[in-house]
N, C-alpha and C positions, 0 to 999 in steps of 0.2 A: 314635184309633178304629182298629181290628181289620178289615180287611175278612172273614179269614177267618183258622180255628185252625191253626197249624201243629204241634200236637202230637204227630201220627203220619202220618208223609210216605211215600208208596210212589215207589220210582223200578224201572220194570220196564226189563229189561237184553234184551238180544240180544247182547251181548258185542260190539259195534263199538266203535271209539274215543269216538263222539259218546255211545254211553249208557255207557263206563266212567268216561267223564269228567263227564256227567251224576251220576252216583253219589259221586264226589269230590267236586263244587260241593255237593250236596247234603247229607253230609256235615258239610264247613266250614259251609254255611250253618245247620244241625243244632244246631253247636257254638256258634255266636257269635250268631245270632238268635235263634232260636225258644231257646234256654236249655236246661237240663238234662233238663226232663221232656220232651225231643223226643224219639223213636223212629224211626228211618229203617230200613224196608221194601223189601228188593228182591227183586223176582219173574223168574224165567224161564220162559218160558211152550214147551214142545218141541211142536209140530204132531204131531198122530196120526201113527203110522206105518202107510204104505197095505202092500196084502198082497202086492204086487207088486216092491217093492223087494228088489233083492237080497239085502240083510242078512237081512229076514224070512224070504225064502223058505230062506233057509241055515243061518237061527234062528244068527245070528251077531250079531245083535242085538234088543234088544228093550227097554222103559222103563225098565227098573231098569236095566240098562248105560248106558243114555243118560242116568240121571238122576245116578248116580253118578262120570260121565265131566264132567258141569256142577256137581255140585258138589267135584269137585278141580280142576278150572279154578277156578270162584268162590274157594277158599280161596288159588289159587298169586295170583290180581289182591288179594286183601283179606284177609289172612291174619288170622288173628282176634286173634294177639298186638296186632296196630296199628289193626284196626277193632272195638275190643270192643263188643257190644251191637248189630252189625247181623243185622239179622236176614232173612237167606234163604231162599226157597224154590222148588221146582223144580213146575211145574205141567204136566199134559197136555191139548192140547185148543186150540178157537180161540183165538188169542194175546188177540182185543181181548174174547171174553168171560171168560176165567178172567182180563186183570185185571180188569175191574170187578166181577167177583162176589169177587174176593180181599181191592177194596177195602171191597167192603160188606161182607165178612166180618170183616175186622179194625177195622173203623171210622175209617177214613181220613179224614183231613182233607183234604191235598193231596197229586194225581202232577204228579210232575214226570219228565218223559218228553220226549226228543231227538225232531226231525223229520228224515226220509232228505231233505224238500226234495224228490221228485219232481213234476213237471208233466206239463201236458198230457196226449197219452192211455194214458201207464204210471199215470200217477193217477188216470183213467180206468179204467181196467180194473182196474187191482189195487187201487185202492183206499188209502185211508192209515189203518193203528190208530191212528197219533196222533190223526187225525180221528173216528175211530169214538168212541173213548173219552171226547172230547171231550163226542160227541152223548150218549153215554148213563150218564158214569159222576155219581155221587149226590154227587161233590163238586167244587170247584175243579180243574181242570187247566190248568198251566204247562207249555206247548211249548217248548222249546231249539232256536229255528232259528240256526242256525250259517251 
């Protein structure tokens, strides 16, 4: 029995070691489980840039810069010669809603997504995406507590 399809896995990155490695297990897990017709998806999701920040006001930066600075980071960690067929993308906007509307866009089976592990009242106040997406994304999600 199946509890749920792993055909097309999202793993959303922040570029820390728990979600580059989250992206590797996933991955292997890709290759040897879920079989050949698996697709593994990874999203980065950049926060708005506010008008007050330096860069903006000195138009020394702006989305395309930022989005083209993550994707040659993402190619120097996964270069495509050795991860062929993953598939990338750089998003703008609330981290926990562009993934779930990424997932429902692409029709995701399962995320699998690293926890920071914060407590008490930093978890409190800021909140956890792992948690959010949790509550609202339309499929299975696997947390990586470490």
């Amino acid at each position: 029995m199946v509890l749920f399809s792993k055909d097309r896995i999202l793993v959303p990155t922040d570029f820390s070691e728990k979600s580059l490695q989250a992206i590797k297990e996933t991955i292997a897990y890709a290759d040897t489980e879920a079989g050949d017709s698996a697709q593994v998806y990874v999203v980065h999701v950049l926060k708005p840039l506010e008008a007050t920040e330096p860069g903006v006001v000195w138009e020394s930066v702006d989305n395309e810069k930022r989005t083209k600075t993550i994707l040659s980071l993402f190619e120097e960690k996964f270069p495509s010669s050795e991860y062929e067929g993953l598939n990338f993308e750089v998003r703008n906007g609330d981290p926990t809603a562009e993934i779930i509307d990424y997932a429902e866009h692409q029709k995701i089976d399962l995320i699998v997504m690293p926890s920071r592990g914060r407590t008490g009242i930093s978890r409190f106040f800021m909140g956890s995406i792992a948690e959010r997406v949790v509550r609202f994304a339309h499929c299975p999600v696997l947390v990586l507590k470490q």
